[in-house]
C-alpha positions in Angstrom: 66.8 204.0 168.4 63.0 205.1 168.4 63.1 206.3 164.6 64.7 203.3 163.9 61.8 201.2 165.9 59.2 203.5 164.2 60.5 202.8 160.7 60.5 199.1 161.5 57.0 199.3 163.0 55.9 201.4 159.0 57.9 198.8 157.3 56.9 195.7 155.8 60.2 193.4 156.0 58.8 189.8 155.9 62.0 188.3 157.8 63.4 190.8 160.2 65.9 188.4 161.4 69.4 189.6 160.2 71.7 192.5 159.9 70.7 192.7 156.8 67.3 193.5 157.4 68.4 196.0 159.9 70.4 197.7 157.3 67.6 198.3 155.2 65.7 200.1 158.2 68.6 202.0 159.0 69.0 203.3 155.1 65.1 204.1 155.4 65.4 205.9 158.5 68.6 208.2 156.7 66.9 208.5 153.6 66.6 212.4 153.8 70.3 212.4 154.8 71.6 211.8 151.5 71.1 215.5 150.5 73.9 216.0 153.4 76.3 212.4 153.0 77.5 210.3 150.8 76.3 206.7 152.0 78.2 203.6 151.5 77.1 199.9 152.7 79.8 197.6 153.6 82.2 200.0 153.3 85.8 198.6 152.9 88.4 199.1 155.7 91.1 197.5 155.4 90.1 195.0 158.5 86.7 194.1 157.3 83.9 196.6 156.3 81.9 198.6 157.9 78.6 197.9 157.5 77.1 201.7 156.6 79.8 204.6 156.5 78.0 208.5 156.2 80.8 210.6 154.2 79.6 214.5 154.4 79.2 215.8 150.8 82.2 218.5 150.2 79.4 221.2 150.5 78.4 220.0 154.5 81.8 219.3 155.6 80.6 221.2 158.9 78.8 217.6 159.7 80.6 214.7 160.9 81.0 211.2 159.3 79.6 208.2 160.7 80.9 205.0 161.1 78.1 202.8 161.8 78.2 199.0 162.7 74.8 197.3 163.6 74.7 193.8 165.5 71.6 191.7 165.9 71.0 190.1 169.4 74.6 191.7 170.9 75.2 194.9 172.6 76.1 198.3 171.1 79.1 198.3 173.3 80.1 195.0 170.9 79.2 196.7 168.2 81.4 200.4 168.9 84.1 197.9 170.7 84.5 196.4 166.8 84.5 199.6 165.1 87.3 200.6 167.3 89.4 197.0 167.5 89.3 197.1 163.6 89.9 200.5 163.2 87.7 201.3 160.1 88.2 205.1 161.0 91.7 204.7 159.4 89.7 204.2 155.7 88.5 207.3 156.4 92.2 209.2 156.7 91.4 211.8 154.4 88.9 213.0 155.7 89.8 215.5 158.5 86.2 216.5 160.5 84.7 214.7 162.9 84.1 211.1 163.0 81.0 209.2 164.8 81.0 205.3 165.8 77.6 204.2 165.7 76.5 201.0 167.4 73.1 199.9 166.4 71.5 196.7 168.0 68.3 194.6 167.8 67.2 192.3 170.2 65.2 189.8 168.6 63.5 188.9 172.6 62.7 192.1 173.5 61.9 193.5 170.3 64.2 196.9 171.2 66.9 198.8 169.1 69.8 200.4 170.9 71.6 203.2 169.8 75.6 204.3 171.0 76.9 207.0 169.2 80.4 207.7 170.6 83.1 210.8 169.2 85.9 208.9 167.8 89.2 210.1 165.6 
């Protein structure tokens, strides 16, 4: 969450008001990690889409995949809660490491990301 409020801080995003804003801060902040994962924005589930999904690149299948789903003005409880209730792991059935769900949230009042990361499977 404090990479994520440092990249927003270095970033110049006119309208920070949407998850689509914090999408684009999140893909900043995991830039470098694309020598590692394959990433995917609204990835499809099956139950809806996932809104950025890290698949490990064949050669770094020692790292786990992330699910992430980010919420604006929620919780990242909400935001894991939702991963889980629609099951977007299950899109992921081929892959056999180990999954993270990632719950990212901004609140617009305070001005503070939250992070949740939680092993799933």
């Amino acid at each position: 969450a404090k990479e994520i409020e440092r990249i927003h801080m270095e970033t110049s995003i006119l309208t920070y008001n949407d998850e689509n804003a914090l999408a684009c801060i999140v893909s900043l902040a995991y830039y470098s990690a694309r020598v590692y994962y394959t990433i995917i924005r609204e990835f499809p589930t099956g139950k809806g889409f996932a809104d950025i999904v890290f698949i490990p690149r064949k050669e770094y299948v020692d790292k786990p995949a992330m699910i992430i789903e980010l919420k604006w003005n929620q919780t990242v409880d909400a935001a894991v809660q939702q991963i889980k209730e629609k099951k977007y792991q299950e899109a992921l059935q081929e892959y056999s490491g180990n999954i993270l769900y990632v719950g990212i949230n901004y609140d617009k009042q305070t001005k503070k990301h939250r992070c949740k990361i939680v092993e799933g499977k």
